[in-house]
Structure formats: C-alpha cells, structure tokens
C-alpha positions as CSV (number, residue, x, y, z in Angstrom):
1,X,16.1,-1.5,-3.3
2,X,18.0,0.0,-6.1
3,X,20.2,-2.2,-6.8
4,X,17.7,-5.7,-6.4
5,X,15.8,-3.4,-9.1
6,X,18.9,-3.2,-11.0
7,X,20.0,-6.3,-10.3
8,X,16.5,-7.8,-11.4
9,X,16.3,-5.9,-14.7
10,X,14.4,-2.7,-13.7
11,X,10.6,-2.5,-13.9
12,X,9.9,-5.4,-16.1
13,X,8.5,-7.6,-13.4
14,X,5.8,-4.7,-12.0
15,X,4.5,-4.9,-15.1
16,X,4.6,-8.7,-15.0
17,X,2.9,-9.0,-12.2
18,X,0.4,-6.4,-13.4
19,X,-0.3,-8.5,-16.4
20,X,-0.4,-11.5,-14.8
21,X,-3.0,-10.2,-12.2
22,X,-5.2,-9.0,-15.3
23,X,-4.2,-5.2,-15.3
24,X,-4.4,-5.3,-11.5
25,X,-1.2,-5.3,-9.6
26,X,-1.4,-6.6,-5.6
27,X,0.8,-4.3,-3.5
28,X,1.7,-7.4,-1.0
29,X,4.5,-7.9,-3.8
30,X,5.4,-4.2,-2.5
31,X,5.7,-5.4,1.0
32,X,7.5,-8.5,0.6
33,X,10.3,-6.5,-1.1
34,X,10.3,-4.3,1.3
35,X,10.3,-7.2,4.2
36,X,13.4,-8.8,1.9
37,X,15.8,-5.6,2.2
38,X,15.8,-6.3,6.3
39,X,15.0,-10.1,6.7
40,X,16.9,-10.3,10.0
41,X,14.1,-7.6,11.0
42,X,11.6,-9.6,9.1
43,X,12.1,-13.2,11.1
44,X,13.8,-12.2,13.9
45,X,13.6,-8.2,15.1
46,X,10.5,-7.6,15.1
47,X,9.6,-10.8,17.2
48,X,11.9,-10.1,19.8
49,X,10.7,-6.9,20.3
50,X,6.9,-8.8,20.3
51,X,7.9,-11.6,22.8
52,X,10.5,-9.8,24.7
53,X,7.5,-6.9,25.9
54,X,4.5,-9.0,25.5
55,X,2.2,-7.3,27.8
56,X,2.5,-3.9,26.2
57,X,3.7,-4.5,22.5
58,X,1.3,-6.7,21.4
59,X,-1.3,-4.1,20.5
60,X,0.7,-1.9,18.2
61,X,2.3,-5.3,16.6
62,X,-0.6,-6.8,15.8
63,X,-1.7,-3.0,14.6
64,X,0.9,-2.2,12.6
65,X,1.0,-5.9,10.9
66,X,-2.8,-5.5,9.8
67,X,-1.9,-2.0,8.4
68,X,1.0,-3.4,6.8
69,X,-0.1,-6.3,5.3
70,X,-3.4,-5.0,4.0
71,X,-3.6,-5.8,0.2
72,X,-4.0,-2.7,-1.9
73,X,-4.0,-3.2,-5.8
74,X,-2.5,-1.0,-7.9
75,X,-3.8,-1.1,-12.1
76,X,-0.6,-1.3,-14.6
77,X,-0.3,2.2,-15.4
78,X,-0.3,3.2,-11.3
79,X,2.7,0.5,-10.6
80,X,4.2,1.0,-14.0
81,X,4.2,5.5,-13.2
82,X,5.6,4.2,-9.5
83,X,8.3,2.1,-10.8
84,X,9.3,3.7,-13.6
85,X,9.1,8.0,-11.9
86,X,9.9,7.2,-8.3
87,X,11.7,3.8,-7.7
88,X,13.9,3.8,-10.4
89,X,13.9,7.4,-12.1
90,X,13.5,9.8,-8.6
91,X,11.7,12.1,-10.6
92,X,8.5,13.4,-8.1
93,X,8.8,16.9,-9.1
94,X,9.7,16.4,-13.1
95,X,12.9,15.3,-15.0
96,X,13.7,14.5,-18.3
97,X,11.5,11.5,-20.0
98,X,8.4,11.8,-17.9
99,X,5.1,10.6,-19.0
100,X,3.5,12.8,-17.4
101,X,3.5,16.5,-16.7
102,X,5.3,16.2,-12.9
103,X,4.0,18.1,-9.9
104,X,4.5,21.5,-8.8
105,X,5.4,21.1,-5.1
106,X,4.9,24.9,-4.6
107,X,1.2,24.2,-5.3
108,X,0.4,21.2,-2.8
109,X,-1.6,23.3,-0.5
110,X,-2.6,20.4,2.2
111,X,0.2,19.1,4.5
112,X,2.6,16.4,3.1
113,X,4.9,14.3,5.5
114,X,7.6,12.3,4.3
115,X,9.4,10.6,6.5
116,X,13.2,9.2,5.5
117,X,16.5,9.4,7.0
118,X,20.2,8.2,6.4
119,X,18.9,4.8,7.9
120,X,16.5,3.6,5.8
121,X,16.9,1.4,2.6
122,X,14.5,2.8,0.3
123,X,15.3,6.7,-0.1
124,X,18.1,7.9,-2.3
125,X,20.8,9.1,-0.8
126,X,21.4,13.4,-1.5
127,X,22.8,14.3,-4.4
128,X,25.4,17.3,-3.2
C-alpha cells in the first residue's frame, strides 16, 4: 500500500476525490485499494473458498461482503488526517509535523483491538 501511495504521488488523490465528491470522500475508494493489493484473492480466492463449501460458507460470504462493501464517507479533513498521519506518516501516537495534538495511548481507557501480522499488506513492518 506504501509503495502504490508512493508510487501514485502520496495523498494528492484522497484529497481529489474528496473535492471531487464535494468535501465528502466515499470509503469504497478505500476498499477497492485494498481489494487491488490481493487481486488473485479479489477474483479468484475468495470464490473458491464460496463455491468450493457452498452449503456452509455462504452465510459469512455474503456477511462479510455486505460489511465490507458498505459505503462510509469520510469529509476532506477525516481522509486527508488518515492519509496524511496513518497511511503515509505512521504517526498514531505523535511525531514530528502533526496537525494535530496525537493521542495518548496510556489514556484510552475502553478496549482497543488491532489486529495485524507479518502477513498482511497494509501494516508497516517493525522498526528494530
């Protein structure tokens, strides 16, 4: 996703699209970038799996496809902070150049589950 972004020229088409939707961004762009960094998942995985258990997979496909491709829109400044801080800057918790003050993660005092792993696409790999 990084390097697309890079590749691309950074955030310049969030904001695009944001201005192009009127100061609203739709977050199906998100998903179809996400659905373009695995596209043999995209067109082929995913409907294996479907058609090769179709009496007890089609429930959690159909599920997870309404989940996943339910429209959410974003205003400019939310995609612009998103883009900017956490795709392209990794900087959740504060950094240099921030627009805004960061977050205290000692002070989060619900329960926060972030899921990511050396297999995925999308998280940055550890900086030792």
């Amino acid at each position: 996703m990084r390097y697309t972004g890079g590749l691309l020229g950074g955030g310049w088409l969030a904001r695009l699209g944001s201005d192009l939707g009127n100061g609203r961004f739709d977050g199906s762009w998100l998903v179809s970038n996400f659905e373009n960094l695995d596209p043999a998942n995209t067109y082929w995985g995913k409907y294996y799996q479907l058609f090769s258990q179709v009496d007890s997979e089609a429930a959690r496909f159909l599920d997870f496809e309404r989940w996943w491709g339910s429209p959410t829109l974003l205003n400019g400044e939310e995609i612009e902070m998103i883009v900017d801080d956490l795709f392209i800057g990794n900087q959740l918790s504060g950094g240099l150049d921030r627009k805004s003050s960061g977050i205290d993660l000692k002070r989060i005092e619900v329960p926060v589950v972030v899921f990511c792993s050396y297999g995925d696409n999308i998280t940055l790999p550890s900086r030792h």
